[in-house]
C-alpha positions in Angstrom: 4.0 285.9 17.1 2.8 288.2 19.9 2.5 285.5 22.5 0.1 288.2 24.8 -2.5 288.1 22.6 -2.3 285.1 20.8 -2.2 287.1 17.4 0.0 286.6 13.9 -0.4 288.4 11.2 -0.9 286.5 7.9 2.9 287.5 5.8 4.4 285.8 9.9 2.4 282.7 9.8 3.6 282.2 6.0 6.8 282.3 6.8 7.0 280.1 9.9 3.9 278.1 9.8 5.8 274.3 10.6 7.4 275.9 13.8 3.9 277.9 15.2 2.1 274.9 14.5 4.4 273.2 16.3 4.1 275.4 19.3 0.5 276.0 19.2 -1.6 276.6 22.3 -4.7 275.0 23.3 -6.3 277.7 23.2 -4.7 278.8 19.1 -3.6 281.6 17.2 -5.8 284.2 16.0 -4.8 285.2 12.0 -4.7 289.0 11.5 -4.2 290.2 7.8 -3.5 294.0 7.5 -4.6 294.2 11.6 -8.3 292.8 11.1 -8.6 289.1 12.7 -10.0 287.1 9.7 -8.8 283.0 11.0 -8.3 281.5 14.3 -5.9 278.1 14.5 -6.4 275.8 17.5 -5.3 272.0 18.0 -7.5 269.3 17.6 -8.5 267.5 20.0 -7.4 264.0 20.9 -10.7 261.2 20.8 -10.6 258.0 22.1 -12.9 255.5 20.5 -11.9 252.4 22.1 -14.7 252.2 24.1 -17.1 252.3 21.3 -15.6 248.9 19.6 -17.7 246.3 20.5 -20.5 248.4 22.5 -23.0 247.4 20.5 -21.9 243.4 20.7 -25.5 241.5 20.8 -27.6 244.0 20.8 -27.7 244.4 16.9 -29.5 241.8 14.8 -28.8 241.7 10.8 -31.4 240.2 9.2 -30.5 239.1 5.0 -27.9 239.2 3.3 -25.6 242.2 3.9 -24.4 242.2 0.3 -27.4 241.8 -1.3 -30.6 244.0 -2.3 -32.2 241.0 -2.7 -33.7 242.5 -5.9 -33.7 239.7 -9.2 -32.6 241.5 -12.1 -31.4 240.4 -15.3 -28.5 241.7 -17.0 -29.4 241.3 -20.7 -33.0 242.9 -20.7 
């Protein structure tokens, strides 16, 4: 991997995908397949959603049945 540009060609990344993974930058690997850039790999970034559990406490009112459509219907018409 030429670490100075951030580049790989395709046939490298094939061959050692598990370790550059691995080692992958923030800011990624850009895939080159006979020298033309056609991919760039970067890391996904870390979320945290814990403060959205139980945001919404009280605010939200359900009104019916949740598992219902509340539609009659009969089966054997």
């Amino acid at each position: 991997m030429n670490t100075v540009e951030n580049t790989i060609s395709i046939h490298e990344l094939k061959a050692r995908c598990d370790e550059i993974l691995n080692q992958l930058a923030p800011s990624g690997v850009v895939v080159t397949k006979e020298g033309h850039p056609v991919a760039r790999i970067t890391p996904l970034s870390t979320v945290n959603n814990e403060p959205l559990i139980g945001s919404m406490k009280d605010q939200i009112t359900i009104n019916g049945d949740l598992f219902s459509t509340e539609t009659k219907w009969d089966a054997q018409s």
